[in-house]
Structure formats: C-alpha cells, structure tokens
MARLOSE-801038 format. One record per atom (N, C-alpha, C, CB): x, y, z; residue in one letter. Coordinates in steps of 0.001 Angstrom, whole numbers, padded with zeros to 6 digits, always signed. Glycine has a CB too. Layout:
N
XYZa;...
# end
This chain:
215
+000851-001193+000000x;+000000+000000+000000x;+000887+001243+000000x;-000963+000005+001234x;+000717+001940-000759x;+001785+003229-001151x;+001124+004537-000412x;+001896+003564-003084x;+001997+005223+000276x;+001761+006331+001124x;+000146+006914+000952x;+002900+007466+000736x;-000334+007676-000097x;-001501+007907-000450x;-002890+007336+000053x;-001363+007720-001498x;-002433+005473+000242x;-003515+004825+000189x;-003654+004445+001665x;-003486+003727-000828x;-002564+004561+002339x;-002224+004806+003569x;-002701+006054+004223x;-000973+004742+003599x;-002313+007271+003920x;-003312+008403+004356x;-004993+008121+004307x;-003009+009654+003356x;-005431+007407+003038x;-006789+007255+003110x;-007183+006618+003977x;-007297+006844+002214x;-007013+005649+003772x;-007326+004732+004982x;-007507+005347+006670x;-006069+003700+004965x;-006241+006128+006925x;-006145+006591+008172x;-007775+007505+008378x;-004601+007556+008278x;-007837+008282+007342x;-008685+009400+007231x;-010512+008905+007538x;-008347+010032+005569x;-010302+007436+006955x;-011461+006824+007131x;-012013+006501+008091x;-011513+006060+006689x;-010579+005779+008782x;-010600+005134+010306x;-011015+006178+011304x;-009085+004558+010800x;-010659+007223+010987x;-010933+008468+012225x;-012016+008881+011945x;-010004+009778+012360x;-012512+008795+010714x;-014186+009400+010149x;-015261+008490+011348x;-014680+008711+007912x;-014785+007193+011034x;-015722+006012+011802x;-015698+006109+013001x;-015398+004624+011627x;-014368+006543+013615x;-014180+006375+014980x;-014891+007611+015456x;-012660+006229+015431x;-015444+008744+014666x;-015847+009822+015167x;-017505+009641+015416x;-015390+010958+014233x;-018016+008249+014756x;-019190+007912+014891x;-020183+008278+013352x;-019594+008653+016244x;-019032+008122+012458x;-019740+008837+011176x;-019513+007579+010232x;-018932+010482+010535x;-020330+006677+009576x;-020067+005162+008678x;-020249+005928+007317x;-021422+003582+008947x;-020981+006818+007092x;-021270+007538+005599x;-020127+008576+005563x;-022940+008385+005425x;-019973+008735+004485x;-018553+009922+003838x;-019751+011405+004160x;-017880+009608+001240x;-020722+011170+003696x;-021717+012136+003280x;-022104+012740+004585x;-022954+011508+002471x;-022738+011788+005437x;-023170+012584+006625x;-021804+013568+007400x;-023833+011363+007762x;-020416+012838+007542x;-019587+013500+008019x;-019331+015066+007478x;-018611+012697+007927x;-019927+015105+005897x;-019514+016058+004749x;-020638+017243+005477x;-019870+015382+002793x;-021752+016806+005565x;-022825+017117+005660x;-023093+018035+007440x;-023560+015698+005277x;-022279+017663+008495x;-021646+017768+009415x;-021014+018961+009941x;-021020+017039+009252x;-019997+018992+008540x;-018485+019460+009257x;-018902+020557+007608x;-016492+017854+009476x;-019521+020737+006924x;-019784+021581+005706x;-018341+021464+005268x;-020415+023215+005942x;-018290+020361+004620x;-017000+019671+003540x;-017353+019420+002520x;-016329+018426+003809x;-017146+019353+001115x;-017082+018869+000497x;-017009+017627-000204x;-016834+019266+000550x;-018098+017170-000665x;-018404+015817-000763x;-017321+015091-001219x;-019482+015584-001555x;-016891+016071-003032x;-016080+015707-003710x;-014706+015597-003223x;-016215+016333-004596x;-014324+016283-002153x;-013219+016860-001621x;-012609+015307-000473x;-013789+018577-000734x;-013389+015185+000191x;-012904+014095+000751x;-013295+012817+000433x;-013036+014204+001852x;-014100+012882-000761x;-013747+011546-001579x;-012735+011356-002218x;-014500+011240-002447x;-012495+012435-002586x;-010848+012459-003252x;-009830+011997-002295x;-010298+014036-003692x;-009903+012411-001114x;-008927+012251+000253x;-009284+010642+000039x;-009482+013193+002093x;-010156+010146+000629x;-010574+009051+001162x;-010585+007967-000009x;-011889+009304+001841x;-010327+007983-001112x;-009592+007299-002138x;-008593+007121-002806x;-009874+007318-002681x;-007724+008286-002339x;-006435+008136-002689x;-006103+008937-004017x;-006163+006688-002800x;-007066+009633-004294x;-007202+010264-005157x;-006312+011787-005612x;-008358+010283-004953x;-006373+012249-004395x;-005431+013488-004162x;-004996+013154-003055x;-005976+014922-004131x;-004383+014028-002744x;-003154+013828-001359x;-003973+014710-000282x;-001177+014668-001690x;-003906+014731+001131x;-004851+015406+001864x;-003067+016400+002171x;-006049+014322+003365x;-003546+017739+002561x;-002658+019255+002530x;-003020+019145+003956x;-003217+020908+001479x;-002093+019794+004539x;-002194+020580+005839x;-003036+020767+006122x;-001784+021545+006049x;-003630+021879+005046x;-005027+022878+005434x;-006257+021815+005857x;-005642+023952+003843x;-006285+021100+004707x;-007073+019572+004649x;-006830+018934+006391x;-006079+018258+003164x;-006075+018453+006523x;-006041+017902+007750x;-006239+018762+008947x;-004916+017290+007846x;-006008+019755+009082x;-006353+020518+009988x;-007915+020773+010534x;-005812+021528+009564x;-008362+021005+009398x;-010153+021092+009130x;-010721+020063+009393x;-010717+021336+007733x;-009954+018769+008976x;-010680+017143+009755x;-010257+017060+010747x;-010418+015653+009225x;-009124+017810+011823x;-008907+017403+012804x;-009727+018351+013750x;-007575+017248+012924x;-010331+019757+013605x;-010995+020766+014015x;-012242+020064+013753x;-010712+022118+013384x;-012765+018847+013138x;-014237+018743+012850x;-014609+017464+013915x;-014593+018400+011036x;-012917+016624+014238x;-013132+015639+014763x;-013128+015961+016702x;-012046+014661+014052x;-012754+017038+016430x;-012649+017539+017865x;-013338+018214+018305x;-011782+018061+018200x;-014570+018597+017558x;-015802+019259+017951x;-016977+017309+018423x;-016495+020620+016067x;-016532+016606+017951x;-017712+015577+018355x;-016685+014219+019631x;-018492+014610+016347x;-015398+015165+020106x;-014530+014436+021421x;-013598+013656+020830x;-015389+013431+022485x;-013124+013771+019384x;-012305+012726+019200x;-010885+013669+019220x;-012696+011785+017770x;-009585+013057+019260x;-008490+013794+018890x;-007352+012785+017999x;-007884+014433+020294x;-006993+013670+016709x;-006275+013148+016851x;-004885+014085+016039x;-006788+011892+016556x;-003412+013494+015738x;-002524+014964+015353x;-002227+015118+013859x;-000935+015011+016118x;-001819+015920+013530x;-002197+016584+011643x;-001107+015686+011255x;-001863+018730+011004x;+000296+015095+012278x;+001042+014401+011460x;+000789+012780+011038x;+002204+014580+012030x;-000372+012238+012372x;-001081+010849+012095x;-001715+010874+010995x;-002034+010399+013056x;-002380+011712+010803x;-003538+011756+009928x;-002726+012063+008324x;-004749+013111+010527x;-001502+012862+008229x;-000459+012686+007029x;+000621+011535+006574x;+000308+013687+007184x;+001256+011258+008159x;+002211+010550+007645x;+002098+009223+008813x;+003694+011481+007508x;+000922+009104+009888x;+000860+007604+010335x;+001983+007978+011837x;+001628+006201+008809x;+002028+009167+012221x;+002987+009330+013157x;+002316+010232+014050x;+004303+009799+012638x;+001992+010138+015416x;+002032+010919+016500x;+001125+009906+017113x;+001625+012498+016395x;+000049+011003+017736x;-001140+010729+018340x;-002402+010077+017573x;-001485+011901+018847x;-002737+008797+017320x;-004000+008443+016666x;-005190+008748+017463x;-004025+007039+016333x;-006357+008385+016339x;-008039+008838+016696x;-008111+008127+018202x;-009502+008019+015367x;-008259+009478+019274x;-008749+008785+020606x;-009911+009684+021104x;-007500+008664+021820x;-010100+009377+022067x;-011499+010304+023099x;-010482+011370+023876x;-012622+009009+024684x;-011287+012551+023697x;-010055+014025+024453x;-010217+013015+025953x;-011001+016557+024658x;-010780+012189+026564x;-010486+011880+027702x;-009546+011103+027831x;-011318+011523+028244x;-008978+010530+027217x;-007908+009291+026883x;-006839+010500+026606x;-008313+007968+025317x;-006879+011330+026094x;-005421+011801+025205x;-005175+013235+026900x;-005933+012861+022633x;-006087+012963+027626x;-005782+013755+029245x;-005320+013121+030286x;-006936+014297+029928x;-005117+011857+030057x;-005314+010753+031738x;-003842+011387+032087x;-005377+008300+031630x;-004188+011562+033106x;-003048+011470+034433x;-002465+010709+034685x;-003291+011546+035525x;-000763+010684+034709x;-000322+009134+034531x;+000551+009010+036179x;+000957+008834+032783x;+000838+008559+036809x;+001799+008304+038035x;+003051+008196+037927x;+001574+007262+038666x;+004021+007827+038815x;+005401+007539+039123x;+005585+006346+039256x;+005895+008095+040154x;+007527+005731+038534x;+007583+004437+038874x;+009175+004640+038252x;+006326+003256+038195x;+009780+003577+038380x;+011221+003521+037884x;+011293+003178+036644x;+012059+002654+038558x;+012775+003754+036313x;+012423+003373+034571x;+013266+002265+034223x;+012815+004684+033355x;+013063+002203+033210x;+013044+001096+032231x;+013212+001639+030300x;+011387+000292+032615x;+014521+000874+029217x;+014295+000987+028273x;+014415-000613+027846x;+015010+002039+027765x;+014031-000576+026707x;+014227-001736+025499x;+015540-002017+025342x;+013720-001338+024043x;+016263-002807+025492x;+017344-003459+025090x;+017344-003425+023065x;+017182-005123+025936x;+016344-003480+022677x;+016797-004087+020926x;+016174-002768+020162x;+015775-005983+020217x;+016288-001646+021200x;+016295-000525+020186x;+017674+000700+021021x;+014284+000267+020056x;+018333+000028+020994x;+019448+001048+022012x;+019850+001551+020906x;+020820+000398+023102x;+020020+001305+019715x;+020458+001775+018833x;+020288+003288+018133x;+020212+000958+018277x;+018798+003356+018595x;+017872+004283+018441x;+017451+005458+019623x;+016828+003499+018121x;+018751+006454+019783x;+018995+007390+020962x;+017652+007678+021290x;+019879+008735+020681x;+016916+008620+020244x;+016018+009575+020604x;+014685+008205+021079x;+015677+010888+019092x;+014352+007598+020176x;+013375+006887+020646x;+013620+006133+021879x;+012992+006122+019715x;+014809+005731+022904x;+015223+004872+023381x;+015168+005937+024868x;+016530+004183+022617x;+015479+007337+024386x;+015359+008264+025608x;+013855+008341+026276x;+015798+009773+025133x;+012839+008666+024756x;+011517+008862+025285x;+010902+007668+025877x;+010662+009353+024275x;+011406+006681+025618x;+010757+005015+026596x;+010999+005102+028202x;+011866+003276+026082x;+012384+005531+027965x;+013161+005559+028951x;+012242+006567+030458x;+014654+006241+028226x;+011834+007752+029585x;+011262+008814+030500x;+009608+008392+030337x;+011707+010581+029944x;+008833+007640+029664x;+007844+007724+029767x;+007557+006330+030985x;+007293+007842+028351x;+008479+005326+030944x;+008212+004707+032091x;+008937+005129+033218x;+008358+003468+031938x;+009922+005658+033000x;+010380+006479+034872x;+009285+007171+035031x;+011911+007808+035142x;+008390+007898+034567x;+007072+008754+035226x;+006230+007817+035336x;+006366+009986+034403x;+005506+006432+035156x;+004548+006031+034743x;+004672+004751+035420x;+004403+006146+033400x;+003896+004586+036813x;+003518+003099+037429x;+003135+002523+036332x;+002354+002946+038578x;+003494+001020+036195x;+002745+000295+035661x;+003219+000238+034308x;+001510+000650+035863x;+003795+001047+033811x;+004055+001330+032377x;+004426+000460+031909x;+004806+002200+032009x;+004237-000110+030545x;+004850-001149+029460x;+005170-000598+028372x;+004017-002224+029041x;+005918-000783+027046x;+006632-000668+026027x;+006440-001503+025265x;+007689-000581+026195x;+005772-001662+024185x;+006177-002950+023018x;+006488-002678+021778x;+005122-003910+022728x;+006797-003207+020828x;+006456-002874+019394x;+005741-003771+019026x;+007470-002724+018461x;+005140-003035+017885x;+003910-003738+017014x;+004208-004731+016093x;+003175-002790+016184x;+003715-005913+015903x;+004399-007238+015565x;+003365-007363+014264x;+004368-008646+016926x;+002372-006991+014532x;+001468-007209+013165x;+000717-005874+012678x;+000234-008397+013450x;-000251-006503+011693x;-001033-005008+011415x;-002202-005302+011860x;-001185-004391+009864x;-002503-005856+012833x;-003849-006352+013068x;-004317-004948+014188x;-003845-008208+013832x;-004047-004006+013873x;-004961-002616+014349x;-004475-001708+013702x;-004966-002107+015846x;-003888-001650+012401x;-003675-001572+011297x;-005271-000299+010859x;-003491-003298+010676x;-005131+001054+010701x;-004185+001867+010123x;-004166+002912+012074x;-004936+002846+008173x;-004650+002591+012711x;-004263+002831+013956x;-002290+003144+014099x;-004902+001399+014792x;-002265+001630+014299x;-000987+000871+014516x;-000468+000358+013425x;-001089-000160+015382x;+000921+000507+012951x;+001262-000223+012601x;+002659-001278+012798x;+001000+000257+011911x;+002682-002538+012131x;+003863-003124+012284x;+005202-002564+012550x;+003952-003697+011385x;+005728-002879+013795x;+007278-001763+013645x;+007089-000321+014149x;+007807-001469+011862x;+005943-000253+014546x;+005535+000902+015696x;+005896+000203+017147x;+003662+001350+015641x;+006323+001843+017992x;+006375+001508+019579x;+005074+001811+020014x;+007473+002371+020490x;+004633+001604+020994x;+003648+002138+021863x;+003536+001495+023040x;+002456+002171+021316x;+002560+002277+024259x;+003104+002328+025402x;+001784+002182+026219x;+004005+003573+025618x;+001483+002039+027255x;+000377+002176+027723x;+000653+001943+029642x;-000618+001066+026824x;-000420+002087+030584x;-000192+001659+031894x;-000901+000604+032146x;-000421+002560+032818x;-000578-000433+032469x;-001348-001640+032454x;-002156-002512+033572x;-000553-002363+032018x;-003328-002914+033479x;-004238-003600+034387x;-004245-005062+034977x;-005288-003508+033812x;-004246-005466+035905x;-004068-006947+036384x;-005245-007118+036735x;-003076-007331+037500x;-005980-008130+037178x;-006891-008763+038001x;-008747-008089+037478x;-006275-008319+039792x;-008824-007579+038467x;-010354-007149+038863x;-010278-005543+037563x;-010566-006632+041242x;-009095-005036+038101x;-008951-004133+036997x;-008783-003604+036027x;-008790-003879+036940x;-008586-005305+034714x;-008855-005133+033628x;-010312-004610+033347x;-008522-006196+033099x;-011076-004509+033991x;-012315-004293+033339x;-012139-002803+032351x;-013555-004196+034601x;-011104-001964+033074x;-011151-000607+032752x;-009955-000653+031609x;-010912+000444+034132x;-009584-001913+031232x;-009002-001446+029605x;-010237-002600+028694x;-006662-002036+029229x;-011875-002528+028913x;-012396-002920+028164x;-012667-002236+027094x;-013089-003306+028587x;-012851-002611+025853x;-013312-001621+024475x;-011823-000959+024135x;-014714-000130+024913x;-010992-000805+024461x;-009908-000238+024293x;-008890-000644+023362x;-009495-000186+025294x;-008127-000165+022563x;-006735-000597+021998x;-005729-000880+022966x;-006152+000426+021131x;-005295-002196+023339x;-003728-001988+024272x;-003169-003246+023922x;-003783-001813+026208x;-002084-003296+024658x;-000991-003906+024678x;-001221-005213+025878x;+000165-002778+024956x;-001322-006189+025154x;-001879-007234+026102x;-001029-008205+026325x;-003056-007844+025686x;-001312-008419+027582x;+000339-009305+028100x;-000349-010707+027837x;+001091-009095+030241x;-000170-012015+027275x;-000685-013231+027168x;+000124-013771+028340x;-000550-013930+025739x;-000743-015149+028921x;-000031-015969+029904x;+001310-016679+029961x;-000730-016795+030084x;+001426-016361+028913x;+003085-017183+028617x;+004303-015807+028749x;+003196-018056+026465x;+003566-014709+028358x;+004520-013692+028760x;+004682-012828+027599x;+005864-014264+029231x;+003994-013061+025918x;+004196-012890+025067x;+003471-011853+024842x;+004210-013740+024511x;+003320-010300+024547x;+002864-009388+024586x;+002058-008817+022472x;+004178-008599+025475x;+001053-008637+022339x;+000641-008143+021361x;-000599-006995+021508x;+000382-009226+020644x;-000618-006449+020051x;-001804-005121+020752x;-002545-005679+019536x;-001364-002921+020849x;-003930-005587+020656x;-005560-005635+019860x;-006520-004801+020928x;-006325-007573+019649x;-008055-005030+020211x;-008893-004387+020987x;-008763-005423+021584x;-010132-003811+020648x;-009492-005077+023156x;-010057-006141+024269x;-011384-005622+024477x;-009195-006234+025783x;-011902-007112+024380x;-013424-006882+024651x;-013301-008315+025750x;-014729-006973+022955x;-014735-008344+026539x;-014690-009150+027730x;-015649-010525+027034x;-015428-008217+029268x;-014351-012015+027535x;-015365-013001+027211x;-016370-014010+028238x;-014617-013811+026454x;-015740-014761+027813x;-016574-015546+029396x;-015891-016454+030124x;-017921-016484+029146x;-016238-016699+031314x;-015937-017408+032305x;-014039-016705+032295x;-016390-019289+031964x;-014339-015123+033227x;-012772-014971+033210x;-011945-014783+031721x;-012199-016339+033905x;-011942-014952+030721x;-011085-014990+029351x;-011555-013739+028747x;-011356-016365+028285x;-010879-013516+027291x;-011449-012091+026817x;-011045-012513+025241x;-010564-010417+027595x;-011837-011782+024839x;-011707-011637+023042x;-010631-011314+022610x;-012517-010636+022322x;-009582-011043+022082x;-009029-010237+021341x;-008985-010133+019555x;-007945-010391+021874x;-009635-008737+019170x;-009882-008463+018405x;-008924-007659+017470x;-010749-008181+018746x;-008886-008233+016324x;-008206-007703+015158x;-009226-006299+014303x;-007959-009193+014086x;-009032-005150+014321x;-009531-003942+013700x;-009667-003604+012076x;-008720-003016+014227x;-008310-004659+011870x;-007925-004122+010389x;-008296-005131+009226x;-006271-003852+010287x;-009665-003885+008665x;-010302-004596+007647x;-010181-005228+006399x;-010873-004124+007459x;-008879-004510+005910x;-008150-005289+004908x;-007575-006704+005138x;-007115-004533+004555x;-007725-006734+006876x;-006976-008753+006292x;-007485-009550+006063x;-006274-009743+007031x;-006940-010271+004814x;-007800-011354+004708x;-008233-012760+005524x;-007452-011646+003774x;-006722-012898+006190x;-006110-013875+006503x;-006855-014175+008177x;-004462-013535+006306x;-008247-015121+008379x;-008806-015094+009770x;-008473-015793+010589x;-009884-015236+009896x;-008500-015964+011821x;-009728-015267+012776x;-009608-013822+012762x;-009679-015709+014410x;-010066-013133+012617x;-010662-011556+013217x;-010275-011566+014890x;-012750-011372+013005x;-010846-012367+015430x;-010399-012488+016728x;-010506-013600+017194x;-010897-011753+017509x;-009893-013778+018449x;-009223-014626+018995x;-010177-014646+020254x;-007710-014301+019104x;-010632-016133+020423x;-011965-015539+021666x;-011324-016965+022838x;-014508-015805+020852x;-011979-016503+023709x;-011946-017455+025214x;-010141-017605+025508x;-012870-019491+024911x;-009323-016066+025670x;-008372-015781+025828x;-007661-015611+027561x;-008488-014815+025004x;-006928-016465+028103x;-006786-015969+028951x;-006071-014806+029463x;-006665-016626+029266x;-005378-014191+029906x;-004145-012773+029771x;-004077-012361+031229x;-004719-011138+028668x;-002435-012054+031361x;-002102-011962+032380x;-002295-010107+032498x;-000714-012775+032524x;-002151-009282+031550x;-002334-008268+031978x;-002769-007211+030647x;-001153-008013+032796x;-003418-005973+030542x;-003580-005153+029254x;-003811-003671+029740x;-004891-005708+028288x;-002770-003396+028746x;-002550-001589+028886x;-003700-000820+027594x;-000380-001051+028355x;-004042-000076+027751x;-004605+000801+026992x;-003725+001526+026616x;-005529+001419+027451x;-003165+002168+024779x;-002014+002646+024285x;-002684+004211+024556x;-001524+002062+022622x;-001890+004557+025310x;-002017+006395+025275x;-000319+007193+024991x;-002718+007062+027286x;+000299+006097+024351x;+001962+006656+023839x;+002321+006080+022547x;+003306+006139+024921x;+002141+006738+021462x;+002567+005532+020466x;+003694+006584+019330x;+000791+004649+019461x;+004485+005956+019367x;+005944+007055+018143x;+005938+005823+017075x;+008339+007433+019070x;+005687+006381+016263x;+006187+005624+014616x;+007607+006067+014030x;+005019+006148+013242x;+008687+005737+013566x;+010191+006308+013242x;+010086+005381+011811x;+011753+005861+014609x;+010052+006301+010614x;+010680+005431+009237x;+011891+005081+009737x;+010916+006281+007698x;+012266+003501+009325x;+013872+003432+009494x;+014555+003592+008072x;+014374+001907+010181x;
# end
C-alpha cells in the first residue's frame, strides 16, 4: 500500500471512529465537500495541511483527537477520546528496550515515559492487526491492568500481556468465564480469525503513547 492509500485509509478510520459510517453525513456535518474528501478518502489526491487541519478541528468538535502528522504521515497521536489523550499518569522507575538502544532519541523517550509512569509497558507492534491505527514496527506504550482491573481497559486498543509472557496489541473486549476476546480492527486482512476468543491474559494496557520512526 503506497503512502496515499495509507493516508486514506487513516482518514477513514478516524471518520468512523468519530461515529460517522457515511462519507456524506460527516460532509454534511463538518460543511465539507463531498467531492473533496472523496478524493482524500480514495487516494485520489493527497490530503494538505489545510485539509487535515479542518478534519482534525471537525473531529474535535464531536470528542475525538487526533494529530495533523497521524492523519499525514501515520505518526504521532492516533483517533482517541479528548479523555484518553488527558489521563493522568503516576510515578515508577524506569526502564528501556534493550533491541532498540540503537535508536537514541526513541530509546530516551521510553526511557522517560516509564520512569514517570507506574505500571508502564513498552512494546512494538508485531502485526497489522490494528492496522491503520498501529502499525507493524511501531512503539507504543500504555499503563497496564491486572486482576479485577482489567475491566477498565475494556473496548480499548492496548498492549496485552498473554499468559506465557508474550505481549501483542488488539482491541479487548470481555469473554466468558474470566477470558477475553481479542480483536483484530484491520479490515483489509484477509487472513482469519478476526479475533481470537476465550483468551486468557495476564495483563492489558490501553495505548495512550505511540511514536512511529521510518527506518
């Protein structure tokens, strides 16, 4: 998928996440141009600054946020709730990644986002299965829930610790008897399950830190 089709996509994902499934009603909304972000949203033209700015001013009038460089180039802050992109995070000792030391600047900000942050975890993204959110070869970060208190990373994107110790990010939704769903977002794959159900997991962060770096 070549940059272009990649912006679309993103543009879509945040349309939906804003609670809008029609191109039209969002158009209809935010007084956009029908033609204008069909063009965006197909890959048709390239979305401009100005362009992204105006979808990010339209998405933040109905609580969503997200930053003009996600929405261009797949890097910053993705589509969240202004309450998610505010949480208050705590204190704790830090911690970096060993297999990105290589990588100063990214290796500093891990470094400082878990010295501030009880609980904090670090992973990279192993698949595209939350895909145009996340992608493969992305970091992201989150504070993470054990026990009684997973309930509060339900519905959420995070970083989920499996019982063996093996960490991946999907939605979590709640299953039964104790276990949980984990759900794949990204509609282009072909390749199923969609999700993964009657899961057990030792722990899941909700991502409120995520840096993308072209290498």
């Amino acid at each position: 998928m070549d940059a272009r089709k990649k912006t679309a996509e993103r543009i879509k994902a945040a349309r939906s996440m804003a609670g809008f499934a029609e191109r039209k009603a969002f158009c209809l909304k935010f007084n956009l141009p029908l033609a204008t972000l069909e063009a965006w949203e197909r890959g048709k033209n390239p979305l401009t600054l100005k362009g992204a700015k105006r979808i990010i001013e339209a998405l933040k009038s109905v609580n969503i946020y997200c930053s003009e460089t996600w929405l261009m180039e797949g890097k910053g802050f993705s589509p969240r709730t202004l309450d998610e992109v505010s949480v208050e995070l705590d204190l704790s000792a830090p911690h970096t990644l060993s297999s990105i030391e290589d990588n100063l600047r990214i290796a500093k900000e891990i470094s400082t986002f878990k010295t501030l942050n009880e609980g904090a975890i670090v992973t990279i993204v192993s698949d595209s299965g939350l895909s145009p959110f996340f992608e493969e070869g992305d970091y992201v970060g989150g504070i993470k829930y054990t026990g009684a208190s997973l309930d509060k990373a339900l519905e959420k994107r995070c970083i989920v610790e499996l019982m063996g110790g093996a960490m991946i990010v999907r939605l979590l939704i709640k299953g039964a008897h104790g276990t949980y769903t984990l759900q794949r977002t990204n509609s282009a794959l072909k390749v199923p399950p969609q999700a993964e159900e009657n899961i057990a997991i030792l722990s899941a962060a909700p991502i409120i830190w995520h840096r993308s770096f072209l290498q």
